[in-house]
N, C-alpha and C positions, 0 to 999 in steps of 0.2 A: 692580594688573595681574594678579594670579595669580590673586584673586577672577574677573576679568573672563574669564579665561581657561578657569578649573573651569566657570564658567556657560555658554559657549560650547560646549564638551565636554560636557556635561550635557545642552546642546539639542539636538547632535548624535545624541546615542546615544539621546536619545527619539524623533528623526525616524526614525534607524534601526530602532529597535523599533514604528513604528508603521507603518512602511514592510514589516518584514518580516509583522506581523498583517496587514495589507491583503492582502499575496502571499497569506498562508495561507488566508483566506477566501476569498477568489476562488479557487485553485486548487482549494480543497476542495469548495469548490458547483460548478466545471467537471466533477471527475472525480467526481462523485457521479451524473451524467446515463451514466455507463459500461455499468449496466445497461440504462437505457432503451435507449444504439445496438446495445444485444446482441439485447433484443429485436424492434428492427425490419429486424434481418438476418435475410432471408425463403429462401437458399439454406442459402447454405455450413455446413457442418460445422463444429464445436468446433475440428476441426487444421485446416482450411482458412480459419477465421478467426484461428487463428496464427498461421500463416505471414504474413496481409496483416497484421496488429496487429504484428506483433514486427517489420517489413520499417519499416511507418510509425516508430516507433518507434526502429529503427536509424536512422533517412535523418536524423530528427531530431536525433538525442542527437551522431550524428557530425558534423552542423552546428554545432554548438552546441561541441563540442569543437575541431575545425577554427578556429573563430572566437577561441576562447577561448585556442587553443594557439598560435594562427599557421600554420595544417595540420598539425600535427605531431600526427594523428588515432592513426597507426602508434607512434609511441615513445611516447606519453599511452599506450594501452592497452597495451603492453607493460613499462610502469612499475606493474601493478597486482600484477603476481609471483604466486604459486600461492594466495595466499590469496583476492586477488582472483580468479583461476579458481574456486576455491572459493563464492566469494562468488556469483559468476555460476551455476553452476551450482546454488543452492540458491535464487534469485532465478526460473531459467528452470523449478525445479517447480513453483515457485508461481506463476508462470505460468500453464504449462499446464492446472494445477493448478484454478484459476482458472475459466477457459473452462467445463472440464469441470462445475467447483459450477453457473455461472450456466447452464447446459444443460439440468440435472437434477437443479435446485429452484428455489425461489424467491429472484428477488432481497434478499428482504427476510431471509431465512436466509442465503447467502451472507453477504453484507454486516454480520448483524449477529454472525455468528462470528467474523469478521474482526475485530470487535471487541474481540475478547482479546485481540490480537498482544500487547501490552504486555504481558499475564500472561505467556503464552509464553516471551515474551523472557524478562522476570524469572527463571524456571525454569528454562531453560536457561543464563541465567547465574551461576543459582548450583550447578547439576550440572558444567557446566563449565569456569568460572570462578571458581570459588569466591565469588563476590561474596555480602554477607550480604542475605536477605530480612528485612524489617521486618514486626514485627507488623499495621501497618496494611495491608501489600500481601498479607500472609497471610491474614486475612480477607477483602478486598475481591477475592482469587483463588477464596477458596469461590463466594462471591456469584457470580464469572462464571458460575464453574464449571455452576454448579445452573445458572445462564438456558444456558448450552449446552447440557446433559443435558434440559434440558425440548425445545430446538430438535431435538437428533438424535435423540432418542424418539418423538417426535411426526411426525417426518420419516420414519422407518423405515415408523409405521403410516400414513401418506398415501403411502407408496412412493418418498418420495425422498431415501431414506437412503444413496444412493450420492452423491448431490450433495452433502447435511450433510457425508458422510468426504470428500470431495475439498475441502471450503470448512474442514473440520479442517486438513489436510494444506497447504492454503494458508495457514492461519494459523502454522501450526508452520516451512514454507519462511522466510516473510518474517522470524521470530521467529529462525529459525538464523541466516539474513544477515545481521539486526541485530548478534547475538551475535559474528559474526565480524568485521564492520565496528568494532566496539568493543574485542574483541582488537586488530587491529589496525588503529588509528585513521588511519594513514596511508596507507589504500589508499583513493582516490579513488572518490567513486559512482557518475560517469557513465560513466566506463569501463567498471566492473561490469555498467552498465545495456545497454553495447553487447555485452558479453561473452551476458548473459542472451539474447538478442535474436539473435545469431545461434545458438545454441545451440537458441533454442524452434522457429528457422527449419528448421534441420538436420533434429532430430525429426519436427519436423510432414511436412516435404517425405518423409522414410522411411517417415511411417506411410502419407498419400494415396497415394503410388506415385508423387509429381511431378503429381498432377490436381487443376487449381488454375482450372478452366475454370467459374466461377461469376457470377453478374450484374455488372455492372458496379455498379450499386446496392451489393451486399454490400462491393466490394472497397474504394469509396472510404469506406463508414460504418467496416470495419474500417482503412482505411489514417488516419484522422481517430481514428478511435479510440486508436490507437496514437501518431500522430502528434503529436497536440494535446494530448488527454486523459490521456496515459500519459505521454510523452517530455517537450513541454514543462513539463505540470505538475510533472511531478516536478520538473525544474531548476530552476523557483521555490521549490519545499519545500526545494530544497537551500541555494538563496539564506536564503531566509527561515530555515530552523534555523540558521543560524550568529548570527543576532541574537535567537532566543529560548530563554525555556528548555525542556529537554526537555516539561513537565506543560505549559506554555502549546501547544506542538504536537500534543501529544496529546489534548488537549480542542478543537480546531478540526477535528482532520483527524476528531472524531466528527461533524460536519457532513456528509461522505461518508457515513457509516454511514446516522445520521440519514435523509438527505433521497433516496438510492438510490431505498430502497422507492418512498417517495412520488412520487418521478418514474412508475415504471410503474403504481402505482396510479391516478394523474392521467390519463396517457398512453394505458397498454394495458388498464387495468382487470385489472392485477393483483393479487387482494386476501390480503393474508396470513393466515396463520390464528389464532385468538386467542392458540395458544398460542407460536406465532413472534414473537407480536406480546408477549408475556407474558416468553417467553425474552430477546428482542433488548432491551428495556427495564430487564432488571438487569443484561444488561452493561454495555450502554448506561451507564448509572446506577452503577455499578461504577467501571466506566475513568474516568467524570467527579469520583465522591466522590474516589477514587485522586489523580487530577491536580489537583484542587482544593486536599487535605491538603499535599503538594508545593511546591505554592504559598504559602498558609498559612505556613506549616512554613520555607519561603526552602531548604528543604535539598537534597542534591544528588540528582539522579535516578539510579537502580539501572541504567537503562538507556536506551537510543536508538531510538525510535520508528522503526518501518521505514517506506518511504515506502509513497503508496496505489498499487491495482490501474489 
């Protein structure tokens, strides 16, 4: 009987795990298409498609907690306490943060900076957490390092070295909130997410003057972009990280990073440059040795993958 019962349970938690890989592939090839709906928004400005992206993304995430709470949208987010404020506000830079990379440079830069979050994180949790780094994430942090320093070098002399420090600053946002969501572990995400969302709203509405009078086109690619691409995705990654391990999440959600580029190259005939393409490939290749060793290894992860853009 107890045999019968350990096998039963063993079945379970492999469905489980196999259930929550599915979420994560799928979620991560949905919000990998984020650059493509950026570039076929043909009006609106950077803060003008925050406001609609961060709006979409509210309407969402407070569905989805409404549903999940039984309405109780109002005492869920104010269950998150100042860390979560904390948490949202270092969520809503990277944000904006965000916008302004995929603006003024290439999706395929963005995206493949993004791809150190993990270093990031790592770093700042052991400046502020004291948590210990391991030699192998010591080196495999050079390795990023150098494909970044080749990305923002290269970007300075092609003139879009204002988008590489915004796509910096979005990697370092997502990497703070990680750090802070694992201090502390019990302050829920999606609240965070609503928190972030009206805050990017607020901003953005201060900087336009409230002039939000843009295509109808732009409003619904950003309200979908936020909506679907942003909002729901993430609530599947949040599904799915509780049945995997941190290196298994981090080595899928490089399928965002990945296939970004490739969308607008296919699409808008965006071609990156060799050395973008030279840089995003030893992070790329970095974060995957990283998550692989992890694996490998069975041992515990240093840190908590932040969720995607």
């Amino acid at each position: 009987m107890l045999d019968q019962s350990s096998k039963t349970e063993a079945l379970s938690i492999d469905s489980r795990h196999g259930y929550a890989m599915l979420l994560m592939v799928i979620g991560s090839i949905a919000i990998s298409f984020g650059g493509l709906v950026q570039r076929n928004i043909e009006v609106a400005t950077s803060w003008q498609i925050n406001v609609y992206r961060s709006l979409g993304m509210l309407i969402a995430i407070a569905l989805i907690i409404a549903i999940q709470n039984r309405g109780k949208v109002f005492a869920t987010l104010l269950a998150v306490g100042r860390y979560g404020m904390l948490a949202g506000a270092l969520l809503s830079v990277a944000g904006i943060c965000f916008i302004q990379a995929l603006t003024h440079t290439t999706v395929a830069n963005a995206l493949f900076v993004l791809g150190a979050i993990p270093f990031f994180a790592a770093l700042l949790a052991w400046l502020f957490l004291g948590e210990r780094l391991r030699r192998s994430t010591l080196v495999t942090m050079l390795f990023a390092g150098s494909g970044l320093a080749l990305m923002v070098f290269n970007g300075i002399s092609v003139g879009s070295g204002f988008g590489n420090a915004m796509a910096l600053l979005t990697a370092a946002g997502f990497a703070s909130y990680a750090v802070v969501v694992r201090y502390k572990r019990r302050v829920e995400m999606l609240p965070v997410l609503l928190i972030s969302s009206v805050m990017i709203i607020a901003i953005s509405l201060a900087v336009t003057g409230g002039d939000l009078a843009i295509p109808l086109n732009d409003i619904l690619l950003s309200l979908f972009w936020g909506g679907c691409l942003s909002g729901f995705v993430n609530w599947m990654f949040i599904i799915a990280s509780r049945h995997l391990a941190a290196a298994e999440v981090t080595l899928i959600m490089l399928l965002e990073f990945a296939l970004g580029p490739v969308w607008v190259w296919l699409f808008v005939g965006e071609v990156p440059t060799r050395w973008t393409l030279t840089g995003g490939a030893v992070v790329i290749t970095a974060v995957a040795v990283r998550a692989i060793l992890e694996l490998m290894h069975k041992s515990r992860p240093e840190q908590t993958p932040s969720q995607p853009v």
